[in-house]
N, C-alpha and C positions, 0 to 999 in steps of 0.2 A: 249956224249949221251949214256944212259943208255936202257937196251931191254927186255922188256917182252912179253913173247909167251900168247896171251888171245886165247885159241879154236886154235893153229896151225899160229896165224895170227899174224907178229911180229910188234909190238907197242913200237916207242922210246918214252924217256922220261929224264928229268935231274930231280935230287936230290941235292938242294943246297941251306945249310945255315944249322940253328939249331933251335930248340925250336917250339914253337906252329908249327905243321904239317899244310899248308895248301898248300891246292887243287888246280890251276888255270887251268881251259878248255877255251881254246879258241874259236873266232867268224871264222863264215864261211869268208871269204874262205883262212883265213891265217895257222900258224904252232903255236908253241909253241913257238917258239922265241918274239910274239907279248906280250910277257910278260918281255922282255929282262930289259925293265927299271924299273918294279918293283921288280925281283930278283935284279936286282945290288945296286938297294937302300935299300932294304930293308931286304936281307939277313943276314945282320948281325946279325938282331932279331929274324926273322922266318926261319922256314923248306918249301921252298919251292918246292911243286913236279910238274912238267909242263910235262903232255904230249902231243905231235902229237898228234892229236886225228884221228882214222883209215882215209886211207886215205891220208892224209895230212902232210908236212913236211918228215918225213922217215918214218910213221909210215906206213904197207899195210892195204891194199883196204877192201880184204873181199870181201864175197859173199851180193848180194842183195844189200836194201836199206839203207843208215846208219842212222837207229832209233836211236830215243834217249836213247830209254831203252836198245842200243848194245854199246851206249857209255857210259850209265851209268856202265855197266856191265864191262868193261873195265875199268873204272876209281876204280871200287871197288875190281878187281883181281891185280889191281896195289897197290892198297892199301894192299891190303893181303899178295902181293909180298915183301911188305916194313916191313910187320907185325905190323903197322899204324891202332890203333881201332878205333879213328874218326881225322877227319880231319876237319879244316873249308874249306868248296865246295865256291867257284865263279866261275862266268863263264860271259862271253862276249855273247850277244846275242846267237848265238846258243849253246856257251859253257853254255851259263842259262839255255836252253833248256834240255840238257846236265845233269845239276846241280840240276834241277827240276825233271827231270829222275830218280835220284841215290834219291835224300829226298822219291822220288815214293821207291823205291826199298828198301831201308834201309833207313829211320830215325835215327836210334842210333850209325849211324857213320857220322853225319854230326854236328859239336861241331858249327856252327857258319855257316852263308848266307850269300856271297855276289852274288847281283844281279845287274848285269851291262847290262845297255840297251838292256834289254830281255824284255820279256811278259810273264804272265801267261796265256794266253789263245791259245787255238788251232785257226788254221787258218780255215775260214769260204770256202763257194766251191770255189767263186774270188779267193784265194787265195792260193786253194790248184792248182786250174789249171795253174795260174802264175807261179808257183813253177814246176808243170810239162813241159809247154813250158820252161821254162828257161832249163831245166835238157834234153831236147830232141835237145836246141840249141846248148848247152855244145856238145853234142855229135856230132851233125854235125856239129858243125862251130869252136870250140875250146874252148881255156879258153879269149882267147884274143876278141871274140865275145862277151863275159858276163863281163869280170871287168871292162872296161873303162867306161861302162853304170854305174856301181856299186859308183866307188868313190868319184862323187861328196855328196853320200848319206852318205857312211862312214866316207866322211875326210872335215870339215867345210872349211878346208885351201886351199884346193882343190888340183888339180891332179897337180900340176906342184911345188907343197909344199914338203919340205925333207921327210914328214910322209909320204904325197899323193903317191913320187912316193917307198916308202918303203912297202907301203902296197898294190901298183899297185903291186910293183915286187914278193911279196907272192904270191898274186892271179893268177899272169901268173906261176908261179910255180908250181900251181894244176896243176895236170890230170884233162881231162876232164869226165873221170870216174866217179873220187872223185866228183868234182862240182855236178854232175847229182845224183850218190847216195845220197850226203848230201839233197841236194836239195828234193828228196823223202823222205828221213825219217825225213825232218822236215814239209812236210806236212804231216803226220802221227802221229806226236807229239798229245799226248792227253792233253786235257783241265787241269788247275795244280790249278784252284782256291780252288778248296776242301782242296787239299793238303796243299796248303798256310796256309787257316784259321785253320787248326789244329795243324799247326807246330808250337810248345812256343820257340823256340832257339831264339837266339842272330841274328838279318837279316839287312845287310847293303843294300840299296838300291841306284843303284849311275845312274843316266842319263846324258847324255851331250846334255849342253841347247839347242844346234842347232838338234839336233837327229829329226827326220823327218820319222825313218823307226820306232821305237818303243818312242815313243815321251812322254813327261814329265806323259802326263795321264797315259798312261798303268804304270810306276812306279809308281804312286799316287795309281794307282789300286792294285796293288802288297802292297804298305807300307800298306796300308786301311786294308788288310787281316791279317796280319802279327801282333798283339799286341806287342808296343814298337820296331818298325822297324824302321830304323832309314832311312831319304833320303838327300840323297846330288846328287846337279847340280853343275856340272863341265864346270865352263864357256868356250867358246871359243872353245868350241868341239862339232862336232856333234856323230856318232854310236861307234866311238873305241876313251875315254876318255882317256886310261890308255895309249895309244900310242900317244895322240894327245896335250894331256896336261898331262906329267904325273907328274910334281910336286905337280899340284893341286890334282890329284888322288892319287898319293900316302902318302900326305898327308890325305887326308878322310882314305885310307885302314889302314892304320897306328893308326890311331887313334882308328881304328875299334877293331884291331887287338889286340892293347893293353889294351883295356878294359877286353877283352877276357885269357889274359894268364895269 
């Protein structure tokens, strides 16, 4: 693991492989390692940069709430740190969030979209309050009071599945900090449909069929905006495709990928 200081705040991350530079931010509430099976398959071809994103895995916390526009901002001083002028961004539900953040902030360092069961839209008040009780249960009660409720929604296979419990064991991994900050600044996330319809890049769009927390529509809604967005349904998965099924996905990414270099 490699470390960049963004604002005083040390942020890990790995560099691995060569060729087209691309971006992967992860979903709540895992690290960078939840990419572990598309670096090892696919590094041969591409430059893959994976951070912790603050918070999470080894990366620190920081002050306040963790907005998407403080992760985008982090993902584009890593970028500078690399001296990388675009990269293709994906991101896992919040890492989309994430992903949608940084195209907000800078457009012409984003060479290519992938968008894995994310949304473009902001959360409505049901759901920004959801999002507050969950981050105030974090606090009292631990990380171990919020994931178990979580992975039947992330993992189709379910909790007692080799992914289920590899993605339980991320999530009891957070601080309950982290859970509670994330959890704020993704109800803060602003509405990305504008954004979407103006963006002409190259946009992969990927859902997994069983997905229940951002489900086939919101990606229909996403490819609709996007001219020539491409969407693929990753069977046999529900919210994290790339960990759950990842031959299927990383064949879609690959394909993506190669169009692109």
């Amino acid at each position: 693991m490699l470390t960049v200081a963004v604002d005083g705040t040390p942020l890990h991350y790995r560099d691995v492989g060569q060729g087209l530079p691309v971006l992967l931010l992860h979903a709540f509430p895992l690290d960078g390692s939840a990419f572990d099976r598309q670096v090892a398959a696919l590094s041969g071809r591409y430059r893959f940069i994976v951070p912790d994103l603050r918070g999470f895995g080894q990366s620190r916390l920081g002050e306040g709430p963790t907005e998407m526009r403080l992760l985008a901002q982090d993902a584009l001083a890593l970028l500078d740190a690399l001296h990388i002028d675009a990269a293709v961004v994906g991101g896992v539900s919040m890492g989309g969030y994430a992903a949608l953040a940084l195209l907000r902030e800078d457009a012409g360092r984003v060479r290519g979209l992938v968008l894995v069961d994310t949304q473009c839209t902001a959360d409505d008040e049901a759901g920004r309050e959801k999002r507050e009780a969950t981050a105030k249960q974090a606090l009292s009660e631990g990380a171990s009071s919020i994931i178990p409720g979580l992975l039947p929604k992330l993992v189709h296979a379910g909790p007692d599945s080799p992914v289920g419990r590899e993605v339980m064991a991320l999530g009891l991994a957070a601080s309950p900090q982290a859970l509670a900050a994330a959890q704020r600044g993704m109800a803060l996330r602003l509405d990305s449909k504008d954004l979407l319809a103006r963006f002409a890049g190259p946009t992969l769009v990927v859902v997994g069929e069983h997905d229940t927390v951002t489900p086939l529509a919101k990606a229909k809604q996403m490819v609709d905006l996007v001219q020539g967005a491409r969407l693929e349904i990753i069977p046999g998965a529900a919210h994290l495709p790339n960990q759950e099924q990842p031959e299927a996905f990383n064949a879609v990414l690959d394909a993506f990928l190669a169009s692109l270099s």
